[in-house]
C-alpha positions in Angstrom: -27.3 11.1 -1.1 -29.7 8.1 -1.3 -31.1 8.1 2.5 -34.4 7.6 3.1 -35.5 7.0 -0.7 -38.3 4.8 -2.1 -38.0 3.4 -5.3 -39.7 0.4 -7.6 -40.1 -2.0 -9.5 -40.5 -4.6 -7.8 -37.7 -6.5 -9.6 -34.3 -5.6 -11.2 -34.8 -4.3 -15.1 -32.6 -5.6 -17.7 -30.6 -3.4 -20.5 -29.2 -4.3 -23.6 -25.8 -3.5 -24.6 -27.5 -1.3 -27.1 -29.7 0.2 -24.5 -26.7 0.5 -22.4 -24.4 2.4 -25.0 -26.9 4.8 -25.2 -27.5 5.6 -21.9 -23.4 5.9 -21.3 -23.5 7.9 -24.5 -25.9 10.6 -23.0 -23.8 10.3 -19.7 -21.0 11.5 -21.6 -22.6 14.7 -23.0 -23.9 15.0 -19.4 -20.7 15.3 -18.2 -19.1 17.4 -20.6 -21.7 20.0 -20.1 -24.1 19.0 -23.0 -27.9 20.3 -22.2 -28.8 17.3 -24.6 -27.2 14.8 -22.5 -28.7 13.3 -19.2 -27.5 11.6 -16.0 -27.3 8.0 -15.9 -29.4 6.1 -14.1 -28.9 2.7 -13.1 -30.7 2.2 -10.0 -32.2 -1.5 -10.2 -30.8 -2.6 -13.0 -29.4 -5.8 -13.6 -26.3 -5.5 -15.8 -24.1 -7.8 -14.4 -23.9 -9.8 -17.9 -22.7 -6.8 -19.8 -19.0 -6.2 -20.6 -18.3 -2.7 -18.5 -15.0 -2.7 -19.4 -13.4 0.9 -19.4 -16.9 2.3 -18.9 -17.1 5.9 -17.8 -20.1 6.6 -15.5 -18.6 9.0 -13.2 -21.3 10.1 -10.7 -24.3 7.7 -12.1 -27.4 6.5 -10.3 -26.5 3.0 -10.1 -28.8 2.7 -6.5 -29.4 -1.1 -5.7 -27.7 -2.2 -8.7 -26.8 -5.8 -9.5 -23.6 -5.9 -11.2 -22.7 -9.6 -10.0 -19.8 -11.0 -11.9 -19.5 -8.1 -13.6 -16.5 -7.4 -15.6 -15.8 -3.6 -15.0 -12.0 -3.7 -15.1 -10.3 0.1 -15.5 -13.9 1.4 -15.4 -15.1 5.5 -14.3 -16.9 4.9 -11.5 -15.6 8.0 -9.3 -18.6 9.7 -7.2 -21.1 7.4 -8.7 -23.8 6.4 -6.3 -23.7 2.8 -6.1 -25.3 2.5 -2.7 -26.8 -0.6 -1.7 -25.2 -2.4 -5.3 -24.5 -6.0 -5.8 -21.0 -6.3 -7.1 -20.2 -9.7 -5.6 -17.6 -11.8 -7.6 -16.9 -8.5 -10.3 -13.9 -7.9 -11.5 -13.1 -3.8 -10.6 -8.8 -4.0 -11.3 -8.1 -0.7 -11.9 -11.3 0.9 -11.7 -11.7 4.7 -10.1 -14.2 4.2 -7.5 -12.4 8.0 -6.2 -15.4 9.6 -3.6 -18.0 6.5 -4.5 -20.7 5.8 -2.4 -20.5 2.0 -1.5 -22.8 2.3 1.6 -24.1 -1.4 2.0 -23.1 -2.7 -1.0 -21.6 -6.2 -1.6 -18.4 -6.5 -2.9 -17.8 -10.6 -1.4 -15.0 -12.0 -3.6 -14.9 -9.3 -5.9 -11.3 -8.3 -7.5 -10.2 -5.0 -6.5 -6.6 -4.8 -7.2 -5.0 -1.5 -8.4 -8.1 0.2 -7.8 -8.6 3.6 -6.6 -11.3 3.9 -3.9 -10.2 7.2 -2.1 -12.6 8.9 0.5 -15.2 6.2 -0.5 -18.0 5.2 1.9 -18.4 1.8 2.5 -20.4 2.4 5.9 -23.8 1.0 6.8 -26.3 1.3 4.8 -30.5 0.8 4.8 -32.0 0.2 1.4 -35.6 1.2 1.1 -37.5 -0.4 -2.3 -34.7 -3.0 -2.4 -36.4 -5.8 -5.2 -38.1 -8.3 -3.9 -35.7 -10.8 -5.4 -32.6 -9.2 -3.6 -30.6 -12.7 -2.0 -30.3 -10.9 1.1 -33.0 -10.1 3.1 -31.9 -7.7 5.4 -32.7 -3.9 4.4 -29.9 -2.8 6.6 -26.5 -4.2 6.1 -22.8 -3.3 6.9 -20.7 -3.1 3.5 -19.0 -6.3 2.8 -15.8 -7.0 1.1 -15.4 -11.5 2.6 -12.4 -12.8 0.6 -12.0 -9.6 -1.8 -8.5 -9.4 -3.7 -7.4 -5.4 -3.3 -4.0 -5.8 -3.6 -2.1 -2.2 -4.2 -5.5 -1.1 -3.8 -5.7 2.5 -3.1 -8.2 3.5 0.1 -6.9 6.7 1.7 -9.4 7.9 3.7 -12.2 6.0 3.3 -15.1 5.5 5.6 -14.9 2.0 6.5 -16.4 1.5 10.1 -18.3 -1.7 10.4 -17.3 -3.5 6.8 -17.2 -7.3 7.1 -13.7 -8.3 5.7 -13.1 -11.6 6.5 -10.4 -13.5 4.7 -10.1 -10.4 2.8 -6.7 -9.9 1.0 -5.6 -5.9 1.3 -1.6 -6.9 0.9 0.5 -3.7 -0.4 -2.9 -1.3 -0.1 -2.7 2.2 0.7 -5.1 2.6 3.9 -3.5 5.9 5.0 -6.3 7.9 7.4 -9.0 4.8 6.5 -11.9 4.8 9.3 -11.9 1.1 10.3 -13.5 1.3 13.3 -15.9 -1.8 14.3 -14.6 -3.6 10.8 -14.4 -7.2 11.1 -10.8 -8.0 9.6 -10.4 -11.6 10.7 -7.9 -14.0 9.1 -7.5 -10.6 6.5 -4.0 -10.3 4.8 -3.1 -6.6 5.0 0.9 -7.3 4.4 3.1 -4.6 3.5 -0.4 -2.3 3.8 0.4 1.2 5.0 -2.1 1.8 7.7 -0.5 5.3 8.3 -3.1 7.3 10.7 -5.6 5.1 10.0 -8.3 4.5 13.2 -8.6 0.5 14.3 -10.8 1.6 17.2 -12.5 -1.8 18.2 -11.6 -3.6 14.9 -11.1 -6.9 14.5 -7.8 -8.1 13.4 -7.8 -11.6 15.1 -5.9 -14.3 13.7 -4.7 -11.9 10.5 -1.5 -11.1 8.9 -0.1 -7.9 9.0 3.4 -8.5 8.6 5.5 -5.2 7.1 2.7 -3.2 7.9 2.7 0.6 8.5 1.0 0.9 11.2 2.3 4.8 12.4 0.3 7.0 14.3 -2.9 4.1 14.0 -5.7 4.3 16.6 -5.3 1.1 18.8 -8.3 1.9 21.0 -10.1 -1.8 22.2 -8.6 -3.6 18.7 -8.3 -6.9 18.9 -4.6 -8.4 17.6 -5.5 -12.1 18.7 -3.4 -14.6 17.3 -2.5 -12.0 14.3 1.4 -11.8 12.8 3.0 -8.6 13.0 6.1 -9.8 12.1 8.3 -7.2 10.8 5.4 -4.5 11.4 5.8 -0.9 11.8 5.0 0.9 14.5 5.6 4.3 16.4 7.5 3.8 20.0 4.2 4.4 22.1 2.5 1.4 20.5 4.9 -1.2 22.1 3.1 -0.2 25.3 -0.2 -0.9 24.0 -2.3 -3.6 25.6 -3.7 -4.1 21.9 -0.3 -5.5 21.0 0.7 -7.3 24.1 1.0 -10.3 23.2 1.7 -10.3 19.7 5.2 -11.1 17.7 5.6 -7.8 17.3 9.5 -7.1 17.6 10.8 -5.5 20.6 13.8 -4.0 22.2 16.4 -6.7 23.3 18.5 -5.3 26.0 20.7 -8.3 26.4 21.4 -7.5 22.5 22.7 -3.7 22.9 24.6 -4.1 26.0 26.2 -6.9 22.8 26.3 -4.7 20.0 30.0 -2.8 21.0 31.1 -6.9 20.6 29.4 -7.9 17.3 30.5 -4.7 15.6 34.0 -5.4 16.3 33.2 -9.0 15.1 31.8 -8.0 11.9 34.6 -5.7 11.1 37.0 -8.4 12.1 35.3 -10.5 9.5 35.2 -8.0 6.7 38.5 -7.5 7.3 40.0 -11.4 6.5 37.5 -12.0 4.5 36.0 -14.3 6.7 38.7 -16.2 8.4 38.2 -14.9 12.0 34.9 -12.8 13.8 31.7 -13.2 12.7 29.3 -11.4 10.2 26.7 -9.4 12.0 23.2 -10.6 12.0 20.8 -8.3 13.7 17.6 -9.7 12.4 14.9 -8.1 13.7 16.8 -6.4 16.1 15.7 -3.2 17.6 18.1 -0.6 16.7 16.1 2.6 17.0 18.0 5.9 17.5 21.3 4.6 18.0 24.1 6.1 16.3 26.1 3.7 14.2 27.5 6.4 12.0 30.7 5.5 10.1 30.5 1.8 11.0 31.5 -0.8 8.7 28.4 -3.0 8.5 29.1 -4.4 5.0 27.2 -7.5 3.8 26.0 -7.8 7.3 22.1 -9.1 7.9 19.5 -6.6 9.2 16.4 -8.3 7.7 13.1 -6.7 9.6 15.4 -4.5 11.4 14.2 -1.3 13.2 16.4 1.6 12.7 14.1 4.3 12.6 15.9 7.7 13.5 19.3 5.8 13.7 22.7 7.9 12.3 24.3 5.4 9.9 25.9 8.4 8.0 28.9 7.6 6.5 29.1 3.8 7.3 29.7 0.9 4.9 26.7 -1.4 3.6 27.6 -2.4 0.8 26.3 -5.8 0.0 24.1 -5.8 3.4 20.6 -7.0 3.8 18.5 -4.3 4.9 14.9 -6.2 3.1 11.9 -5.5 5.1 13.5 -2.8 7.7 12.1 0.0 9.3 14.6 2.8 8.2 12.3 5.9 8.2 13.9 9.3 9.0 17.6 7.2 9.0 20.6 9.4 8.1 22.6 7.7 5.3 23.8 10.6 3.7 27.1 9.4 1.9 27.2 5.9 3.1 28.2 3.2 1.0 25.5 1.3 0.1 26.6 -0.5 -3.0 24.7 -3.8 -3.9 22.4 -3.5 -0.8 19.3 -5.3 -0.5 16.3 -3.1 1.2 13.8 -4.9 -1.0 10.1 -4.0 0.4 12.1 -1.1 3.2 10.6 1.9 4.5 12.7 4.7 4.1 10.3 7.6 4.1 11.9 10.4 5.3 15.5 9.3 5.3 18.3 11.0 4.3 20.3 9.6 1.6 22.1 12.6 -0.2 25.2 11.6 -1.7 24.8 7.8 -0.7 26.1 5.4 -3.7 24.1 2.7 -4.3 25.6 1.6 -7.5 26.6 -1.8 -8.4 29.0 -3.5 -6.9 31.4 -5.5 -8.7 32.0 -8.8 -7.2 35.4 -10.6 -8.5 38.2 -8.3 -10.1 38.8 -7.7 -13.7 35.0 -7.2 -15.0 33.5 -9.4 -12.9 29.7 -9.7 -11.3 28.3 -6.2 -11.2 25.7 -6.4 -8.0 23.0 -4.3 -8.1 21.1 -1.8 -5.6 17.5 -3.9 -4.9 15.2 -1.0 -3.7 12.2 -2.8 -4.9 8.8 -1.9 -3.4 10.6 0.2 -1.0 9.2 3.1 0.3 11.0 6.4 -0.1 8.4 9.0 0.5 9.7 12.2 1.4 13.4 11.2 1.6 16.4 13.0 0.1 18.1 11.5 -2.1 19.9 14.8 -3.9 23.4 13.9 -5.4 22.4 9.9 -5.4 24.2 7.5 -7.2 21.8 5.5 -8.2 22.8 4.2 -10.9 21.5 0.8 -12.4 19.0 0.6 -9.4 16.6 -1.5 -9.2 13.1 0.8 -7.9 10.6 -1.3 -9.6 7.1 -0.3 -8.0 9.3 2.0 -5.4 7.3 4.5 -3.9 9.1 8.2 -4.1 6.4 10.4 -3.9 7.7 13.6 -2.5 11.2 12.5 -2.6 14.0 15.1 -3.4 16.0 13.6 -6.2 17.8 16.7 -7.5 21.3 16.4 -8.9 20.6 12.3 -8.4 22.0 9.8 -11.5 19.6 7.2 -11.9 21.3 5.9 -15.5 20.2 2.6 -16.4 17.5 2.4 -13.1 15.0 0.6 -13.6 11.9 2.4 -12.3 9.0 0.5 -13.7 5.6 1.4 -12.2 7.5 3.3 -9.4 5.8 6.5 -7.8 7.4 9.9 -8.3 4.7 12.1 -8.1 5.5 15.1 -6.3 9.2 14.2 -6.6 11.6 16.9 -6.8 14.0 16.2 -10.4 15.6 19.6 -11.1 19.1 18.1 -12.9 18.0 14.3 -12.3 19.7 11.9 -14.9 17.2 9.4 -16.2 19.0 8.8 -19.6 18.6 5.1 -20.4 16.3 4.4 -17.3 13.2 1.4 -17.4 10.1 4.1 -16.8 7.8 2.0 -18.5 4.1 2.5 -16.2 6.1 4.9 -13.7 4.2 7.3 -12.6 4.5 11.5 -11.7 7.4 12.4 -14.4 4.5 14.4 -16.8 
């Protein structure tokens, strides 16, 4: 904890990269237990010029530090005390900044993307001793993160209240149980962010863009969604009653569109059926479609882009070839449905059920022609089942299927790159000639 301390000089010290390895090299024996090694301490030390690449200072000093510009890119910085530090403009992709303490610091511009700030605290905080040639003045100051990059940045319960994020770019981060109470988000980019249980009590979201956001079980108390695009956001059924998101785009229930929906089915499958000479393919873009059950259906090839089907029955019905990109499909049954060439590129599916489902490819044209591939891209499959699968030559590049049950599943020739299956269950998966290349959770 750094509250309440007093410490000089009166300006920031310089190292050199010799004085530097040194004092990382008697951080290391620190940390592995050596009595000859010591903690690092940075606090006040101006080593913003220094390539920090890869560095390991896991729980240093580094107290008021000015690491401007810094290049610190996959660097150890978990539990280091870097309260109060100057790390505007640095370059932190990839860095473990796991339990860090960011109270206060500055972090304007920087690039944060692929990092991994879990249960960080980026709360206020009052710098006592801070150098006399510190650019800003103030000795108490909110942490600030103005037009930072954190894409796929990785911020599960952190302790944001009060940061100053505007025109900050948080599109694809992990904010699941973040504090962001009081934060000043405006004009921020959090799309695709998953916001699961995260608290917005009185934050400021005007004018941003939260489109395919998770935004289940969130605290709504006094936010402000002003001018902000929640197109395609996700949300659980009490938050369309919210006076927070009143008058935003956020997609709603058409009733003029179910008392229709008995009619365009029957269209659709009359268009399937001659191949396109009479009815009319299905498009339910956007459409709210919660809890209905549409098991058994023939909805092949039709459009469903941003559509809300969470809880829905579609068990059993025929997708091939549809567009399900963007939808809300969490806790869905589509156990054995035919999902063949189906698009659900960015979808959630946590917590479906897709045992037995094929999504293979589909081949368009007889006699070897086009072979179509599943697009699960960027989807989101935690915690669904997917035992007995056919997923063969899916495409799951940066899929997340942590948790997911996968036993018995054939995944031949799937490409997988940089997807998520820690915590996956595997027992009798087939991965034999699979793309796994950066995938992680299969040691």
């Amino acid at each position: 904890m750094s509250d309440g301390f007093r410490v000089g000089p009166a300006d920031w010290r310089r190292l050199s990269s010799g004085q530097l390895a040194a004092l990382v090299d008697s951080h290391r024996r620190y940390l592995a237990g050596d009595e000859t090694g010591e903690r690092a301490d940075l606090a006040f030390v101006d080593i913003g010029e220094l390539d920090l690449t890869g560095i390991d200072l896991r729980g240093a000093r580094m107290v008021g530090a000015r690491i401007a510009y810094g290049r610190l890119g996959q660097a150890r910085l978990a539990g280091a005390d870097l309260y109060g530090a100057d790390l505007r403009m640095a370059r932190l992709s990839g860095a473990d900044l796991t339990g860090a303490d960011l109270r206060g610091a500055c972090l304007r511009g920087a690039d944060l993307a692929d990092a991994r700030l879990a249960d960080v605290d980026l709360r206020e905080g009052e710098l006592a001793g801070r150098p006399r040639n510190a650019e800003r003045a103030a000795s108490s100051a909110a942490a600030e993160l103005t037009r930072a990059t954190m894409h796929r940045a990785v911020f599960a319960r952190a302790r944001m209240e009060g940061i100053v994020g505007l025109q900050s770019d948080f599109t694809d981060a992990d904010l699941r149980g973040a504090n962001l109470s009081r934060a000043d988000l405006r004009n921020a980019v959090l799309a695709g962010a998953v916001m699961t249980g995260a608290d917005l009590t009185e934050c400021n979201l005007a004018g941003s863009t939260l489109r395919h956001c998770d935004l289940g079980e969130v605290v709504l108390s006094g936010a402000n969604f002003k001018g902000a695009d929640l197109l395609g956001a996700m949300v659980d059924p009490p938050a369309y009653d919210a006076p927070e998101l009143a008058q935003t785009n956020l997609a709603r229930i058409d009733e003029a569109l179910l008392r229709r929906l008995p009619e365009i089915l029957a269209a659709h499958v009359a268009w399937t059926t001659s191949a396109g000479r009479e009815g009319a393919r299905a498009d339910l873009t956007g459409a709210v479609l919660s809890g209905l059950d549409l098991g058994g259906n023939d909805l092949s090839a039709s459009v469903m882009t941003r559509a809300v089907l969470r809880g829905s029955d579609l068990g059993g019905a025929r997708l091939a070839m549809a567009d399900l990109s963007f939808a809300d499909l969490r806790r869905v049954r589509l156990d054995r449905a035919d999902m063949r060439g189906t698009n659900m590129f960015r979808a959630s599916l946590a917590g479906a059920d897709l045992s037995g489902a094929d999504l293979s490819p589909l081949e368009i044209g007889s006699g070897g022609g086009r072979l179509v591939p599943a697009r699960i891209e960027r989807a989101r499959l935690d915690g669904a089942v997917l035992c007995g699968a056919n997923l063969r030559g899916a495409k799951l590049v940066g899929a997340s299927l942590s948790g997911a049950d996968l036993r018995g599943a054939d995944l031949t020739g799937a490409s997988l790159r940089q997807a998520s299956l820690a915590g996956a269950l595997l027992e009798g998966a087939s991965f034999d000639g699979a793309d796994l290349r950066e995938a992680v959770g299969l040691a």
